[in-house]
C-alpha positions as CSV (number, residue, x, y, z in Angstrom):
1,X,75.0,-24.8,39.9
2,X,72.1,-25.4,37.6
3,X,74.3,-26.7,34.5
4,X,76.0,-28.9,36.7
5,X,72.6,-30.0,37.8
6,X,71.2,-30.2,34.6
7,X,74.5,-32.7,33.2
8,X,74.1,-34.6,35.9
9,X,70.1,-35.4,34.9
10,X,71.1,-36.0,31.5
11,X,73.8,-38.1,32.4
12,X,71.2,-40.0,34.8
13,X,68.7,-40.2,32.0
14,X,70.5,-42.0,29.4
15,X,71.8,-44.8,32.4
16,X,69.8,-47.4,30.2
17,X,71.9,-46.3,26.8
18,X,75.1,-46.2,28.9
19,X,74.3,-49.7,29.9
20,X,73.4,-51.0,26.9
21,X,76.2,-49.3,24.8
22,X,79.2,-49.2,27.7
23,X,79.6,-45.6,26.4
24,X,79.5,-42.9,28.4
25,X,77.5,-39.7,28.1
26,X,77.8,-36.1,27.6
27,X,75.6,-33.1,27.8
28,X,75.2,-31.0,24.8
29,X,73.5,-27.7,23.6
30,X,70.2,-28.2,23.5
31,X,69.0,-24.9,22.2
32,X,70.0,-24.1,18.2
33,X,70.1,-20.6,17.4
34,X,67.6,-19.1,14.4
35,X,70.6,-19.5,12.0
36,X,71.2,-22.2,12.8
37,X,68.2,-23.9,11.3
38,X,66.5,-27.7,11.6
39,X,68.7,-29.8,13.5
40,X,68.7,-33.1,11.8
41,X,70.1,-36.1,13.3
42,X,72.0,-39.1,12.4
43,X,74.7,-39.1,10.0
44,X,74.1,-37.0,7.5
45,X,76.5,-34.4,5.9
46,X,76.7,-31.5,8.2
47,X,78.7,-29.1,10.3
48,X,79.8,-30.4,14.0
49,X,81.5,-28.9,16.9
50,X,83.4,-31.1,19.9
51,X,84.2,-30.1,22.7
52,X,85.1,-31.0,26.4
53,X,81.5,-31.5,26.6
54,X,80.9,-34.0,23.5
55,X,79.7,-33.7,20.3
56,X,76.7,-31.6,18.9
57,X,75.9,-32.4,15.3
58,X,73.7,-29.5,13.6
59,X,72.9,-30.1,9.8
60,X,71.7,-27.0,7.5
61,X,69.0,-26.5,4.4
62,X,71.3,-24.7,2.4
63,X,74.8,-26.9,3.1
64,X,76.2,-23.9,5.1
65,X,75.2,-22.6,9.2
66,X,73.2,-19.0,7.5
67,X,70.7,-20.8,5.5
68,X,68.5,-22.3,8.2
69,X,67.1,-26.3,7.9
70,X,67.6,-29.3,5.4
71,X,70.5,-31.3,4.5
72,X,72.8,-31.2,1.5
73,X,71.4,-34.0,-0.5
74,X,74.1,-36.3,-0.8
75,X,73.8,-40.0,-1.6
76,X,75.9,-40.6,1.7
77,X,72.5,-39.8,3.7
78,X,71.0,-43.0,2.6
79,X,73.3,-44.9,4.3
80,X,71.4,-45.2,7.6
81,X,68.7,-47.4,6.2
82,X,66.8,-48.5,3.1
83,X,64.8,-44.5,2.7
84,X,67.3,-41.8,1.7
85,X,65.4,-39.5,3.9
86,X,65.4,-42.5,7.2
87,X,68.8,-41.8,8.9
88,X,69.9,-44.6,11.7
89,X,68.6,-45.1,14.7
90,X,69.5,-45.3,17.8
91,X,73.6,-45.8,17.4
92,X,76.4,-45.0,18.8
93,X,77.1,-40.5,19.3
94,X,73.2,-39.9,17.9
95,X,70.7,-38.3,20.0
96,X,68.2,-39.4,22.2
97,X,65.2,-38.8,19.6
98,X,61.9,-39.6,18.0
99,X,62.1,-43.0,17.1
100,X,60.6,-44.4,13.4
101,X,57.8,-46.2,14.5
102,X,54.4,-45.1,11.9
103,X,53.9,-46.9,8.8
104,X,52.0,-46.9,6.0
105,X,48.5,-48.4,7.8
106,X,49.3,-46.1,10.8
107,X,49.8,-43.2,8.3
108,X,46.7,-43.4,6.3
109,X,44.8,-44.3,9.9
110,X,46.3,-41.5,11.1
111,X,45.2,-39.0,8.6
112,X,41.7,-40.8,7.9
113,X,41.4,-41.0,11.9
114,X,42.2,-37.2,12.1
115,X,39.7,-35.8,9.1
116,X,36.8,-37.9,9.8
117,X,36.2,-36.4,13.4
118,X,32.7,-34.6,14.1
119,X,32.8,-32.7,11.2
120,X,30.5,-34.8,8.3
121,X,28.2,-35.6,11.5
122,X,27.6,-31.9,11.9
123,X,28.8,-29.8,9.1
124,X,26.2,-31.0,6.8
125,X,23.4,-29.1,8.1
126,X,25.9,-25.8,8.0
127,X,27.4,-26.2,4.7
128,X,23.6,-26.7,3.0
129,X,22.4,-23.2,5.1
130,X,24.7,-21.3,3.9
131,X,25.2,-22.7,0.0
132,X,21.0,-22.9,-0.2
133,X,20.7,-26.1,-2.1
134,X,21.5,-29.5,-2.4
135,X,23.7,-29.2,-5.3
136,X,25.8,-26.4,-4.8
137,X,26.6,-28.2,-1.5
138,X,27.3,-31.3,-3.0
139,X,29.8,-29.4,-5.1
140,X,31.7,-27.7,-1.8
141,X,31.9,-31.3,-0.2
142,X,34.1,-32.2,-3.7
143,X,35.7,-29.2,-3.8
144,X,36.9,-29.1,0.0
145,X,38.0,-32.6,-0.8
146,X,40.0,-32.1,-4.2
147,X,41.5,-29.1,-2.5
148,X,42.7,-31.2,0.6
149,X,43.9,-33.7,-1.9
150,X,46.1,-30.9,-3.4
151,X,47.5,-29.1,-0.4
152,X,48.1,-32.4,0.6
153,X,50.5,-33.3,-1.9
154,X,52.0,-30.4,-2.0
155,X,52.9,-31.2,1.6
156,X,54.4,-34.2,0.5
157,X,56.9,-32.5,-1.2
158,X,58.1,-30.7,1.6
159,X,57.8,-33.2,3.8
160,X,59.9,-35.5,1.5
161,X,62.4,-32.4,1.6
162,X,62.5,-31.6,5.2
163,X,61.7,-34.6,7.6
164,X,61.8,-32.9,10.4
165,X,58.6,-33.1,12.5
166,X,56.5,-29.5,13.0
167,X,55.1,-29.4,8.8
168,X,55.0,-26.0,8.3
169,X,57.6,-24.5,11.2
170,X,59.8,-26.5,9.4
171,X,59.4,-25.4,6.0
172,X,59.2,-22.0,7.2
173,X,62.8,-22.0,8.5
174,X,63.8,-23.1,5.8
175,X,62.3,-20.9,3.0
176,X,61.6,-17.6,4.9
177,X,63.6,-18.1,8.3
178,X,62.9,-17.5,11.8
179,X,60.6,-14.9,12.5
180,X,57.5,-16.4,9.9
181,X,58.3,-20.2,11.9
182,X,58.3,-18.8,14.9
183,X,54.5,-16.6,14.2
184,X,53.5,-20.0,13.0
185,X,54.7,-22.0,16.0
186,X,53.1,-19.2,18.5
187,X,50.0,-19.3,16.6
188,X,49.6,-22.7,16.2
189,X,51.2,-23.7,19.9
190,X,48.8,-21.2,21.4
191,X,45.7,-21.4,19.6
192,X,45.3,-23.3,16.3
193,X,46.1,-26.8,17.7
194,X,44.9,-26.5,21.2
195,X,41.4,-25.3,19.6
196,X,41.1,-28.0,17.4
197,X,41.7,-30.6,20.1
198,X,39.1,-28.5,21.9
199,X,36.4,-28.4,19.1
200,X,36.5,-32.0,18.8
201,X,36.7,-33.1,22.8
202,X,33.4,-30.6,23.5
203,X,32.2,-32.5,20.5
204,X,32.4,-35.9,21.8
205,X,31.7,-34.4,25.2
206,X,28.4,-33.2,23.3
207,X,27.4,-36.7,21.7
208,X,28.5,-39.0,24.5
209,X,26.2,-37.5,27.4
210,X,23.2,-37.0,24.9
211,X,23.3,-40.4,24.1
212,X,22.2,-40.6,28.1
213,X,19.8,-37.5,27.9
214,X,17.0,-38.1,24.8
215,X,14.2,-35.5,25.5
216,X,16.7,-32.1,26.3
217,X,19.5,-30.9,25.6
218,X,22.9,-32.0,27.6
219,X,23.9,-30.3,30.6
220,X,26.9,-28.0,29.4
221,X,28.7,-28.7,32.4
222,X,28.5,-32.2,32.3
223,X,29.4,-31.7,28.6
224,X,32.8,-29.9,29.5
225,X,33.7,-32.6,32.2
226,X,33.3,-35.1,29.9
227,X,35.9,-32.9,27.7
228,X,37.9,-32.5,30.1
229,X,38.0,-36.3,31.0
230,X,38.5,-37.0,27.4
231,X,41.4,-34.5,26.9
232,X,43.4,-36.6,30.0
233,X,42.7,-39.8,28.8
234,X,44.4,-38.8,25.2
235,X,47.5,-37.0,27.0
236,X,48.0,-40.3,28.5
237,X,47.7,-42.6,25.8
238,X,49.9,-40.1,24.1
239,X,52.9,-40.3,26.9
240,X,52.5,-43.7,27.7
241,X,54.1,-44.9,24.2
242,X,53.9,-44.0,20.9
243,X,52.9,-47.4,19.5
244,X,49.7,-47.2,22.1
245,X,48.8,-44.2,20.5
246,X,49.4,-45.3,16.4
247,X,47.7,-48.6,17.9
248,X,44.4,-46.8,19.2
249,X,45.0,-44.4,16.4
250,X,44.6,-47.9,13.9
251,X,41.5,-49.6,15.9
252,X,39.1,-46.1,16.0
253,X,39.8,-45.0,12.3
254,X,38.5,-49.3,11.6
255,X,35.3,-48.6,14.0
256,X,34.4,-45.3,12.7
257,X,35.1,-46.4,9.2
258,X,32.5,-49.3,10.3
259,X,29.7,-46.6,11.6
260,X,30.3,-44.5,8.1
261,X,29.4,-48.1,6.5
262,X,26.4,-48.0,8.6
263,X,25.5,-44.9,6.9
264,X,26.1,-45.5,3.6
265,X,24.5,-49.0,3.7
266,X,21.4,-47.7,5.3
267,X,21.3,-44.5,2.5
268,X,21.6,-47.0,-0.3
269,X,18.9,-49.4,1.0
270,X,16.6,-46.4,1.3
271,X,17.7,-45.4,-2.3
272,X,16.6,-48.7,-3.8
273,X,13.2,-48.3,-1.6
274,X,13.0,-45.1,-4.3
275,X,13.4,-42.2,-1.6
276,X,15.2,-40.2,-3.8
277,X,12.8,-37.1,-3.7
278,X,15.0,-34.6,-2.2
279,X,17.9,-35.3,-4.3
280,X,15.7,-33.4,-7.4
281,X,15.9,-29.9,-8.7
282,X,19.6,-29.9,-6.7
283,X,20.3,-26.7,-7.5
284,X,17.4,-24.9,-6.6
285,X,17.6,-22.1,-4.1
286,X,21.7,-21.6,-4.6
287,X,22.9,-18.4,-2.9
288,X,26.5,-17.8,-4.6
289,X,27.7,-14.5,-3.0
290,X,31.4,-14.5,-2.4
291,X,30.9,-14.4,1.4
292,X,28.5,-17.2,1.2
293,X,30.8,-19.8,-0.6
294,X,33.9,-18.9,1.4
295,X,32.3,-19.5,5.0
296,X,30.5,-22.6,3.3
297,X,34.5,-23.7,2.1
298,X,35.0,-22.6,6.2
299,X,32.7,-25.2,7.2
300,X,33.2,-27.9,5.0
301,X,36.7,-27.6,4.7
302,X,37.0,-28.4,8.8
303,X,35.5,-31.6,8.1
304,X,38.5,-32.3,6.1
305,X,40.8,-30.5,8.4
306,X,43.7,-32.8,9.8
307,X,44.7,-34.1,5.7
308,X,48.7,-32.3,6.8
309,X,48.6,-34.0,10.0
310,X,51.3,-36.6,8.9
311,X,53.6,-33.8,7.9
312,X,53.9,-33.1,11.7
313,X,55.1,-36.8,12.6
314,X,57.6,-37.1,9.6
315,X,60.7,-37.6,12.4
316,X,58.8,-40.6,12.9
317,X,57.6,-42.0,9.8
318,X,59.1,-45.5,8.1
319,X,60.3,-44.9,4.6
320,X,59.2,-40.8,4.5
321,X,59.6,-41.0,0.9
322,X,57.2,-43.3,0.0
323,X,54.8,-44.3,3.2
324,X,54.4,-40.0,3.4
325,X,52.3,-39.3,-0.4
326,X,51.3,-42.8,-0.4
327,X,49.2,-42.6,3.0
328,X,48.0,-39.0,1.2
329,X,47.0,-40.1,-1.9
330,X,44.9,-43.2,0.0
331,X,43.6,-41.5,2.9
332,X,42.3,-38.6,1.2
333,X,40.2,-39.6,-1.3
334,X,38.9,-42.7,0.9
335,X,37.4,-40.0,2.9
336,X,36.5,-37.6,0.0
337,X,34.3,-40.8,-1.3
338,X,32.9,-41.3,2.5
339,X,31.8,-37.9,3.0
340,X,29.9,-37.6,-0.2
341,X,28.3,-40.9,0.1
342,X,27.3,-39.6,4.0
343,X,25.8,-36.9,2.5
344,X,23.6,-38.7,-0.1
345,X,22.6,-41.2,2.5
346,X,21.3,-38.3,4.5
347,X,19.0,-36.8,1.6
348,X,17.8,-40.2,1.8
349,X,15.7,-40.1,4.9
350,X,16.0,-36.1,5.5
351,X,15.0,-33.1,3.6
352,X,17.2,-30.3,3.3
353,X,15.3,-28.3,5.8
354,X,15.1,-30.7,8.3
355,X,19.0,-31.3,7.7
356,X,19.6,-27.8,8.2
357,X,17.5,-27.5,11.3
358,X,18.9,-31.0,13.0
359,X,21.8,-30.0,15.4
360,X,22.9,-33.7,14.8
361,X,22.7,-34.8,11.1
362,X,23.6,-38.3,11.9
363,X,21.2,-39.0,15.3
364,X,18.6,-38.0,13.7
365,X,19.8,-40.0,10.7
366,X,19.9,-42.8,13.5
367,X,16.4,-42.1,14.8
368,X,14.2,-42.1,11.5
369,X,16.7,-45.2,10.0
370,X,17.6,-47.8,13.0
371,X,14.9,-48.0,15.3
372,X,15.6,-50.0,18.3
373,X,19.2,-49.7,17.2
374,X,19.2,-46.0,17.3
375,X,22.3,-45.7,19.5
376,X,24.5,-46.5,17.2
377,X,24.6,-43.3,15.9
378,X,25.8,-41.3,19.0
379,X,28.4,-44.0,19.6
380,X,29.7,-43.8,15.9
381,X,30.4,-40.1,16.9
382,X,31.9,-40.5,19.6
383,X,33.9,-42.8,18.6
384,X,35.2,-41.2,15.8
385,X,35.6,-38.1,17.7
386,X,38.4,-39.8,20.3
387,X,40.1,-41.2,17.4
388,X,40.2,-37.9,15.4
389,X,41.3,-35.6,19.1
390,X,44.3,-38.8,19.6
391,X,45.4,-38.2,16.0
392,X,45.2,-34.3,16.6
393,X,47.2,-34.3,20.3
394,X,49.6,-36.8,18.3
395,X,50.3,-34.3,15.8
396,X,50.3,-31.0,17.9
397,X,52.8,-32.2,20.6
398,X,55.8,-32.7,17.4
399,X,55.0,-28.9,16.8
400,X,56.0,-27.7,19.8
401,X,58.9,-29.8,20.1
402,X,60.2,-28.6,17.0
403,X,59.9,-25.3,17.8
404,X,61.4,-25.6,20.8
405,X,64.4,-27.6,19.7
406,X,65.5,-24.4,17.6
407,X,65.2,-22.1,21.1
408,X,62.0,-20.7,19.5
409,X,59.7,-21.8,23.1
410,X,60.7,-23.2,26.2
411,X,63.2,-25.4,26.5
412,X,61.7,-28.1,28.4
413,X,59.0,-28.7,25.4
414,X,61.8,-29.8,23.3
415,X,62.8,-32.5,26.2
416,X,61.8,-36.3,25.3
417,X,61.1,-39.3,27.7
418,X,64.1,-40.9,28.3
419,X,62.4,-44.5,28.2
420,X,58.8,-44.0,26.2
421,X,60.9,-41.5,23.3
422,X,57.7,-39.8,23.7
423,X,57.5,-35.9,23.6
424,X,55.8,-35.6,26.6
425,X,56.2,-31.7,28.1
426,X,54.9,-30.9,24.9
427,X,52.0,-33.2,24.9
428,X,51.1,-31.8,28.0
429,X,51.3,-28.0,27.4
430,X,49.1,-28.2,24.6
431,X,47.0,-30.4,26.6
432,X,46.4,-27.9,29.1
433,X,45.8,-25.2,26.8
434,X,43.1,-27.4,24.9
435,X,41.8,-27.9,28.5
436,X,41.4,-23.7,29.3
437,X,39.6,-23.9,25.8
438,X,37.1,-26.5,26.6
439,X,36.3,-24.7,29.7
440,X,35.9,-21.0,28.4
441,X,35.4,-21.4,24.8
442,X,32.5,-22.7,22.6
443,X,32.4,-24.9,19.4
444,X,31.3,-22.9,16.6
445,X,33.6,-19.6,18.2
446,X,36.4,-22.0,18.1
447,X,35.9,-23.1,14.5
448,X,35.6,-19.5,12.9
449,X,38.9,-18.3,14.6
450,X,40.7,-21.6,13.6
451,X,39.3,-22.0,9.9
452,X,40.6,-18.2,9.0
453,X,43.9,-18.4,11.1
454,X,44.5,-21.9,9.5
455,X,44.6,-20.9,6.0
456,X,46.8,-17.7,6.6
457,X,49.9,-20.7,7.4
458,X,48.4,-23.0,4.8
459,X,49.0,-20.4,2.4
460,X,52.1,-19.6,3.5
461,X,53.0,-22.9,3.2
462,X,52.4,-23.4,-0.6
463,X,54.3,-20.1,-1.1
464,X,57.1,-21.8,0.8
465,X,57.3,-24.6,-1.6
466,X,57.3,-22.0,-4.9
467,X,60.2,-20.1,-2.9
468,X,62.1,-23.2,-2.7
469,X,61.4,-23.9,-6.2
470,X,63.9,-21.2,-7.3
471,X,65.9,-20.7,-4.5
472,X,66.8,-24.1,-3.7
473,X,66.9,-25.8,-6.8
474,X,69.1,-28.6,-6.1
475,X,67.5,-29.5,-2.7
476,X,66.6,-33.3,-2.5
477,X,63.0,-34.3,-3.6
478,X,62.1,-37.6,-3.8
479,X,58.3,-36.7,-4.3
480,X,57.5,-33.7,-6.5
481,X,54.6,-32.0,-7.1
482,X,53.4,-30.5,-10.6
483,X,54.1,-26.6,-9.8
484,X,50.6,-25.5,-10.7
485,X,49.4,-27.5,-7.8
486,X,50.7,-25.4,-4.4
487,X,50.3,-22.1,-6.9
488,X,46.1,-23.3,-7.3
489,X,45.8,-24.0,-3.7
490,X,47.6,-20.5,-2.6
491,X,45.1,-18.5,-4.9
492,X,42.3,-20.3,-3.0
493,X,43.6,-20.1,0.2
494,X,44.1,-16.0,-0.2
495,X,40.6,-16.0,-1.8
496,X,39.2,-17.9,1.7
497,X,40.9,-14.8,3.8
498,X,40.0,-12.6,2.0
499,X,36.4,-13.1,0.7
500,X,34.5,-13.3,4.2
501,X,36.3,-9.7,5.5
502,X,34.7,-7.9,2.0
503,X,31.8,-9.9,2.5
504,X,30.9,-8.9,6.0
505,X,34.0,-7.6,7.6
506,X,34.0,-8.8,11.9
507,X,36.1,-7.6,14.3
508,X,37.3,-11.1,14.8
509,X,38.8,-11.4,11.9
510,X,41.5,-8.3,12.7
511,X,41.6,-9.8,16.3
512,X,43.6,-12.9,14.8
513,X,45.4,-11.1,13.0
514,X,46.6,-9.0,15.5
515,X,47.3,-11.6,17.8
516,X,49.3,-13.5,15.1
517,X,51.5,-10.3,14.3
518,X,51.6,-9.9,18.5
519,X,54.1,-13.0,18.5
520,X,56.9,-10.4,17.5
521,X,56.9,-8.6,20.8
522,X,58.0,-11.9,22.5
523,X,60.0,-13.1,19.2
524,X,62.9,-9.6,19.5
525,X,63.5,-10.2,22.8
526,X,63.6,-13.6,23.6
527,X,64.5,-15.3,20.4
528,X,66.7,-12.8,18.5
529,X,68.2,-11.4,21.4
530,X,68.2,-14.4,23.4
531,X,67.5,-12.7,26.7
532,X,66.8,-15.7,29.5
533,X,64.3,-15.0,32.6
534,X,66.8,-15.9,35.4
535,X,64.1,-18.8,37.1
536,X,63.6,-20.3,34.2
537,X,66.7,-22.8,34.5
538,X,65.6,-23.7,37.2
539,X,62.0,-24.6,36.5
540,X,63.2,-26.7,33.2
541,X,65.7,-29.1,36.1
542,X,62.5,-29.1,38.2
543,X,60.0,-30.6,35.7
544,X,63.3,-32.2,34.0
545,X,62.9,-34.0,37.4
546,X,59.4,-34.9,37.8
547,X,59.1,-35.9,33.9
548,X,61.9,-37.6,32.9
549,X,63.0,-36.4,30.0
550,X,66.3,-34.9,28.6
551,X,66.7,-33.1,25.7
552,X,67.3,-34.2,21.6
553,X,71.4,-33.3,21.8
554,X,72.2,-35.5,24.9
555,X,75.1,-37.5,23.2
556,X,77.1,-40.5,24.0
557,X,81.1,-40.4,23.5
């Protein structure tokens, strides 16, 4: 009763293709088995199976069903359009889908809009505590950066290999198969993403009512409902329509890059005045234990966080192969040049003890530098803030609907609006999620666990790319990387695990790694074995209902 219930939505869903197309439609298998791999769309190369119920088209890594992602790499996959990676779009028997709609301003906007969140008007003051001087944290801010520039391209590679959206879920299906994609996805679905979009909401939460309150500290629980508020107005930005999102995406990463002008142009007019006091002796003080310089990476690398964030939208990117590593290799080091121009600016007005002592770097920047105009400073942040939690919802809601698609989470995350081509269950589970987190959880908690956790996958991820190196030689790559690059940034990442447990060994560390490893006890069951909770059929046709969505292997005959 509940397939026939389910066909029947699907069928009703797709009304405006059937109209447009005079084609009727079909209902096919929505969930992909772990062997199965990345479905890709389109007309690619691949392996399909008709039936009396339509067509599903499935296309595979290694050119066969066992090998799990990719595509074969034929010259016939450029046929769709002018990027060998773009296939068509919306045409006759291809699935409803993400449709191709960033470019190369949305891309850089979206990964500048992402990395310049809260972080280089806060992490200043931690990063120069726990290096001890000027200097050595100059040399973390560069270093963050150059390493964010690499892992970045290395990304691009697999991106350019595998365009399916999800970054490292994808590339882990296809280099190690199931059960590391599916540790990422219930990591990164559960906690990673859903924390970050809840460090940066209590953030803006944080510089939006103290602009309000100048003589005590905000009220946290006006803080949180300002959070909260801020987390609703992003979900529904996001499942409204993706060009509202790119669009606010595009006009915050402008007005924030304005405010970080602000900065800089103030610094540099109090450097000609001569204030350069603080900026002598820079090295004085350093403290260069091995604990010491990994937290410091910690905190300045989360400032740069969000620099793979593109990799996530790759379904939806114009031209993959070129608009992907050129938005990297412009967004990146724009930002790398920001933040260490921020930082200067600041030494301008502050010394390092008072930077260090400052909860907010760039208000009190504001208060000694503008005057009357002193306000500015709170707004910048908040501004760039909402920009950088849009960019990070964006993102995170194309993870969980690629896991999904391949049967590794529920399979109403995988569903898509069947007008908007928005992924919106997905947008709104992680929503919710980030929502528990603003309301239990607190910033600087939230950043240790994500920071450590993060770098396990980003790790994994550069290990991915040296597997593929050798075991899939012949695999497509219109951008590749010089091999030492992922091999550097997989020595650093293991030495940022590792270093703060010998250091000074926390229980939270061994907490997220448990809780990581944890994901197996639902992975055998449900996803290996496929075992199905009988009410869950039913839930999916209800929200199927209330949403509107169908899922990625509707076809038309």
């Amino acid at each position: 009763m509940l397939d026939t219930i389910k066909e029947f939505l699907d069928c009703r869903f797709i009304k405006a293709y059937k109209q447009a197309s005079g084609t009727s439609c079909a209902q096919g298998n929505n969930n992909a088995t772990p062997k199965d791999g990345i479905q890709w769309r389109g007309n690619r190369t691949g392996s399909g199976q008709c039936n009396g119920n339509g067509c599903n088209l499935r296309y595979n890594s290694g050119g066969d069903a066992e090998n799990g992602g990719g595509f074969n790499g034929s010259e016939d996959s450029a046929a769709g359009g002018p990027d060998q990676l773009e296939g068509p779009g919306a045409v006759e028997n291809d699935t409803i889908h993400l449709k191709r709609r960033v470019g190369l301003i949305s891309g850089v906007a979206l990964i500048v809009g992402t990395m310049i969140g809260s972080g280089i008007f806060v992490s200043p003051s931690g990063l120069l505590e726990r290096t001890g001087s000027i200097g050595m944290s100059f040399v973390i801010w560069m270093a963050c950066g150059l390493l964010s520039l690499l892992g970045a391209l290395a990304y691009a590679e697999l991106g350019t290999m595998n365009t399916s959206s999800g970054a490292e879920y994808a590339y882990f299906m296809d280099a190690f198969g199931a059960p590391p994609a599916f540790l990422f996805s219930w990591a990164s679905t559960l906690v990673l993403k859903p924390s970050q979009m809840a460090i940066i909401c209590l953030s803006f939460g944080k510089y939006a009512v103290e602009a309000f309150v100048s003589e005590c500290e905000p009220p946290e629980i006006v803080v949180k409902m300002v959070a909260l508020l801020t987390v609703v107005v992003i979900l529904y930005v996001n499942c409204y329509s993706v060009n509202l999102a790119t669009s606010v995406q595009n006009v915050f990463t402008a007005a924030k890059l304005v405010a970080v002008l602000i900065v800089i142009a103030g610094g540099t007019y109090k450097m000609f005045e001569g204030n350069t006091q603080h900026l002598r002796e820079p090295f004085r003080g350093t403290r260069s234990s091995v604990g010491n310089i990994a937290t410091a990476f910690y905190t300045g690398l989360w400032a740069y966080d969000g620099w793979n964030n593109l990799n996530y939208v790759t379904e939806e990117i114009k031209n993959p192969s070129r608009n992907l590593p050129m938005s990297i290799i412009i967004g990146i080091p724009l930002v790398t040049i920001c933040y260490a121009l921020i930082n200067v600016s600041y030494l301008t007005v502050m010394s390092p003890m008072e930077m260090i002592t400052s909860e907010a770097v760039a208000v009190t920047f504001g208060n000694r530098l503008l005057g009357v105009m002193a306000w500015l400073m709170p707004l910048s942040v908040t501004i760039s803030t909402f920009g950088s939690a849009n960019g990070t919802l964006f993102a995170a809601g194309r993870l969980c609907f690629a896991a999904s698609r391949e049967g590794h989470l529920l399979d109403i995350l995988s569903y898509v609006h069947i007008r908007r081509y928005t992924p919106a269950p997905g947008l709104i589970f992680h929503s919710l999620i980030a929502a528990a987190m603003v309301l239990y959880g607190t910033i600087d908690s939230l950043i240790d666990f994500f920071s450590f956790t993060a770098w396990i996958f980003y790790g994994g991820a550069m290990l991915a790319l040296i597997v593929m190196r050798y075991t899939k030689p012949n695999y497509p790559r219109p951008y590749k990387v010089p091999i030492i690059i992922p091999y550097v940034v997989l020595v650093i990442s293991f030495y940022l695990i590792v270093a703060p447990i010998v250091d000074k060994p926390t229980i939270e560390y061994l907490y997220a790694a448990l809780f990581i490893f944890s994901g197996m006890v639902f992975y055998v069951p449900f996803v290996h074995y496929k075992m199905r909770i009988p009410f869950m059929d039913g839930v999916t046709v209800f929200l199927q209902m209330i949403f509107e969505v169908a899922p990625t292997s509707t076809m038309l005959e």
